[in-house]
N, C-alpha and C positions, 0 to 999 in steps of 0.2 A: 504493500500500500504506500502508495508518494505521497509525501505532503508536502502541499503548495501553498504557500504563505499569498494571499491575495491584498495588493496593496491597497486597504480602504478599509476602515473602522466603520463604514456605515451596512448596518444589519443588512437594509436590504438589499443591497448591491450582492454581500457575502450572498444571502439566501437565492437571489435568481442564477450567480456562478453554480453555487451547487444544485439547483435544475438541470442548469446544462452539460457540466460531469458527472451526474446519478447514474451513468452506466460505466464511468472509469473506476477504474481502480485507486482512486485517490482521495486526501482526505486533505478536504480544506477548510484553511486556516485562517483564522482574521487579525490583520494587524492589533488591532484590541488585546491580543494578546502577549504582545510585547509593549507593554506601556514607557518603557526605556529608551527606546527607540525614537531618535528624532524623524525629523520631515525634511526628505532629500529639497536643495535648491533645483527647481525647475526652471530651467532658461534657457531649455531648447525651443526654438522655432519655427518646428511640425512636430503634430501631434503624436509621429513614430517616436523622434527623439527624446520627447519629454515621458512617453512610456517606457521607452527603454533608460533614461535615467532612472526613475523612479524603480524597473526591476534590477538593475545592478543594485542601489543602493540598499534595497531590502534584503538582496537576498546574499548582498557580505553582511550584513547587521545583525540577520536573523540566522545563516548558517544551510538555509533550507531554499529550495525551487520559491519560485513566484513568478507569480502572474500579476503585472498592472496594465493600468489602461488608462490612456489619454483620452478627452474627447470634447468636443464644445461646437458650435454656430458657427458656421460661414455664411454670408449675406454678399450676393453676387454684387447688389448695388454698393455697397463699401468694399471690394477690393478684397475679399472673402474677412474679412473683422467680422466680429471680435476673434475668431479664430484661439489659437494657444488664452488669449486674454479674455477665453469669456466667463469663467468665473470670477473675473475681476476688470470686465468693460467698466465698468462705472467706481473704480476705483479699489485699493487694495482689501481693504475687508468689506465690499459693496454686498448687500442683498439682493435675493433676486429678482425685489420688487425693483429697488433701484438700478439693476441690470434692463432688467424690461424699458424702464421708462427712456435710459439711455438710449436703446433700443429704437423705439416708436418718437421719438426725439432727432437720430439720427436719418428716419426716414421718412422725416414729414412731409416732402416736398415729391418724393418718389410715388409714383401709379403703380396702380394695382397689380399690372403686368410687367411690371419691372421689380420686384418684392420676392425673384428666386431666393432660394435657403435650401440648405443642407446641412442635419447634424452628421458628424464624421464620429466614429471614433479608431483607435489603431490600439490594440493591444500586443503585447510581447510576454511570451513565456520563458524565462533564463534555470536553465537548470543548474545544477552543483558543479556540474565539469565545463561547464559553459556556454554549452549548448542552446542556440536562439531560434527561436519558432515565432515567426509574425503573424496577424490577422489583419484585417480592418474591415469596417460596415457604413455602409451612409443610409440614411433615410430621406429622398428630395422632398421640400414642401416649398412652404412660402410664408412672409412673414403679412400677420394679420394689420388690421388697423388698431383695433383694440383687444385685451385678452380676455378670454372664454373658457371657461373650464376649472373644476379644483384639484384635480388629483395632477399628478406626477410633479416637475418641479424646475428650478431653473427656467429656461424660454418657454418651456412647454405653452402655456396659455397662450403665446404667439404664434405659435408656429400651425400653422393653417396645414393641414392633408386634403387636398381641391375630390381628390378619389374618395375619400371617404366623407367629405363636407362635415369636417371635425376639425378641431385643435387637437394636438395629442395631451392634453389635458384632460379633454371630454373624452379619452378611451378609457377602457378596463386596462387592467394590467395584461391581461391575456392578448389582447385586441394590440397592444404596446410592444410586446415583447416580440413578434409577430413579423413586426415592420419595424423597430426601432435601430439604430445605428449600433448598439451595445449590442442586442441578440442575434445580430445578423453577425458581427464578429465572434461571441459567444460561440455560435454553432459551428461555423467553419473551425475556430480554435479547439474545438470540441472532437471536431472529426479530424485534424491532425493530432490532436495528443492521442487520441487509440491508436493512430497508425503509428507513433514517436514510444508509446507505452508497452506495445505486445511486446 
């Protein structure tokens, strides 16, 4: 059984990783569990590098495999921003009300058909001997006028799906995980760690 240190203390991120390795042989782990442990500096400038900073750093800290993952908002009409910076578009410890309004602020002036979006994410798997396994996932939407929806978190309540005429706010989790940028990498990452594990 491998254990894979996953870089993020938030439950439910842990909880949906382990959905998508419930058939590997592996047992994963939550940074939570090393409370000693600092937080790597993030100052790569794609979302690959800033994952794969974040798996080096945990997995000489922690001793063990890991799996992190970068991911955040492109917006065609800003030049793909907030990009790397979008848990912190509107400043260093910004909210993600305060994200949004930054957000809907930057694109007042923009029509309806120019408001592409894309959440991205890129994961990396770094084992003990060093070994690296990439993934990535996107989800295309569009970024709303105003937001709609209470569940999920971050841009969600902006980000319009024109195919499903929803916010990814106003989906279930089931409905999310589905189509989202995180599970479409999850799955592919999922089906090379069986191939990388037999």
């Amino acid at each position: 059984m491998k254990e894979i240190v996953i870089a993020s203390k938030n439950k439910g991120k842990i909880a949906e990783i382990e959905k998508y390795f419930a058939t590997l042989s592996v047992k994963v782990i939550s940074l939570a569990e090393f409370p000693e442990v600092d937080e790597p500096i993030e100052d790569g400038d794609t979302f690959e590098k800033n994952s794969l900073i974040k798996a080096s750093y945990y997995a000489l800290h922690t001793g063990k495999a890991c799996l992190a993952d970068d991911s955040g908002l492109e917006v065609d009409a800003l030049n793909y921003a907030p990009g790397v910076y979008s848990a912190r578009f509107a400043g260093e410890h910004a909210t993600d009300a305060e994200n949004n309004q930054k957000l809907l602020v930057s694109l007042e002036n923009i029509s309806k058909n120019k408001r592409q979006a894309r959440f991205r994410c890129a994961l990396t798997f770094l084992d003990t001997d060093g070994t690296v396994i990439t993934c990535d996932g996107s989800c295309e939407g569009e970024i709303a006028f105003a937001p709609s929806g209470d569940g999920g978190f971050g841009y969600d309540p902006l980000f319009y799906l024109p195919e499903l005429n929803k916010s990814m706010a106003q989906l279930s989790m089931e409905e999310k995980n589905k189509i989202s940028h995180r599970g479409k990498a999850l799955k592919k990452m999922a089906e090379k760690l069986a191939g990388y594990l037999r």
